[in-house]
N, C-alpha and C positions, 0 to 999 in steps of 0.2 A: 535616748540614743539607741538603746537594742530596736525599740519601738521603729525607729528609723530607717536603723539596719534592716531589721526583719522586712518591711514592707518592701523596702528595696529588694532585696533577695526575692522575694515572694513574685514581683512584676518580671523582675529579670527568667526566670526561671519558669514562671506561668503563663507570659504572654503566649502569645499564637508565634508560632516560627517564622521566620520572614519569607517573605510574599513571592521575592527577585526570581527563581528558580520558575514560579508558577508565574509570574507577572511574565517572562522570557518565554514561555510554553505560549501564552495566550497571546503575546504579540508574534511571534510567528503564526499560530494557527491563524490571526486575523489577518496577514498578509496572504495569506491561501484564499481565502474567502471565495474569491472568482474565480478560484480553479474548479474545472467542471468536473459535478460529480466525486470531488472529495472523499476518500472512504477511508479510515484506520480500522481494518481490520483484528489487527494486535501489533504487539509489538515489534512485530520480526515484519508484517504485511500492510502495504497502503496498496491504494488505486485511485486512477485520476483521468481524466482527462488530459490532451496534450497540455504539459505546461508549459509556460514560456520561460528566457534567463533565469529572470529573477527570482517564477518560483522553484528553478531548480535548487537555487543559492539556496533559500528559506529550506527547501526539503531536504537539503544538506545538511544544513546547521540545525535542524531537525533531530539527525542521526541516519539518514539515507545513505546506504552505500553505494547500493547494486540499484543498476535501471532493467525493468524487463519493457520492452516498447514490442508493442501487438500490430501495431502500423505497416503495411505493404507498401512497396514501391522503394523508393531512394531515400534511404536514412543515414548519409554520408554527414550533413550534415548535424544532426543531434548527436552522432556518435565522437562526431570531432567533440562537440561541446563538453560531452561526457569526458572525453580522454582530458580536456585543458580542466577539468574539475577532478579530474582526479577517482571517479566514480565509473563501477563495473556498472558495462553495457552488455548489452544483447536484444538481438532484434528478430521476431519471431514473425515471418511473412504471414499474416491472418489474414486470409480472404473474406469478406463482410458474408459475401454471400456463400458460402463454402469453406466453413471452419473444419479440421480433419480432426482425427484421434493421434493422428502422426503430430499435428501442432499442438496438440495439450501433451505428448508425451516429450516433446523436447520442453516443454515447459518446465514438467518435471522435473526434469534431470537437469535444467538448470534452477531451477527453484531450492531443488536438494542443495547443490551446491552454496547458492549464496546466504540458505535457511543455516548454514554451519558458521558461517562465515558472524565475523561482529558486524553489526548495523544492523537497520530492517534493510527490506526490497519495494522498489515502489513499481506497481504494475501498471502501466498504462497505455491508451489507444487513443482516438480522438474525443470520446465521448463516454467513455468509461463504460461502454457497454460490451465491448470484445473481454476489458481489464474486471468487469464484474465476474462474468462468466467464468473466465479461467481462475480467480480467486477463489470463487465460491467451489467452483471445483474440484481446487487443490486443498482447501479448508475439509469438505467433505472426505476426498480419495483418499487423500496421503494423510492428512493430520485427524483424518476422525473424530473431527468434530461435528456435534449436534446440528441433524439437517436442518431443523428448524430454525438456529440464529443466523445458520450461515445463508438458508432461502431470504429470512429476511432482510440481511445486509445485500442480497441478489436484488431484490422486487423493490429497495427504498432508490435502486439506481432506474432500474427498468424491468419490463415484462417482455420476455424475450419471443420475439417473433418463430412463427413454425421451423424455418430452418435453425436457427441458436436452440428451439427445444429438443428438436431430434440430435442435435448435437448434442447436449445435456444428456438424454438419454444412452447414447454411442458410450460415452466416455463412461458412464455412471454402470452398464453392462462389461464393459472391458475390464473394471475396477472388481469386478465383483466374480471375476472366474479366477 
């Protein structure tokens, strides 16, 4: 009977923890799947590509709070969507071809704010290539983190054409007086 017991105890006690917790992690990360350009930077920062509804839902139930959208033109509508979700928006006019130091520094200063805030912040633009850049940026300027992981989370999205480098450069000189 102790023999019994003990073995019992021993299973109860020793198995592996249950799965549910990680089994819920990996069934939302698998419904992102075709979201473009994907990135979890840590746990306060993502970037993506435009998502659609649904994966706003999923980026929610994630722990997404704050939206930063990099996107030019009429964003009346994602912002409505944001509002019926319940999730901080903001919309930073980025010209493809003509990104300023002016649009990384309102980045900032909403970055500060929602980096305080509970949740993470998801950063995104159509192709996640405006949402690399200012990530990778803001990882470098403000949170001083090591150039090297944060280049590499930049270059597994894309290689930034001559105007996005001289951009790089602007903001990386600004940062540094």
């Amino acid at each position: 009977m102790k023999y019994i017991l003990f073995t019992i105890i021993a299973v109860v006690f020793l198995a592996p923890a249950p799965q549910g917790a990680k089994a819920f992690e990996n069934a939302l990360n698998s419904q992102l799947s075709d979201l473009k350009n994907y990135q979890v930077n840590s746990t306060k920062m993502l970037s993506s590509g435009l998502p659609n509804a649904e994966q706003f839902e999923t980026l929610k139930a994630m722990g997404v709070t704050n939206v930063i959208d990099l996107i030019p033109g009429d964003r009346t509508e994602e912002s409505n969507l944001m509002k019926a979700m319940e999730l901080n928006y903001h919309n930073i006019q980025v010209d493809w071809e003509n990104p300023t130091v002016e649009n990384f520094n309102e980045y900032v200063a909403v970055m500060k704010q929602y980096y305080s805030s509970k949740g993470s912040t998801l950063t995104h633009c159509r192709l996640n290539w405006r949402g690399a850049v200012f990530t990778y940026l803001y990882r470098v300027t403000q949170l001083n983190e090591p150039e090297e992981q944060a280049k590499l989370d930049l270059l597994a999205i894309w290689q930034p054409n001559e105007t996005w480098q001289s951009f790089i450069d602007d903001v990386k000189a600004q940062s540094r007086r």
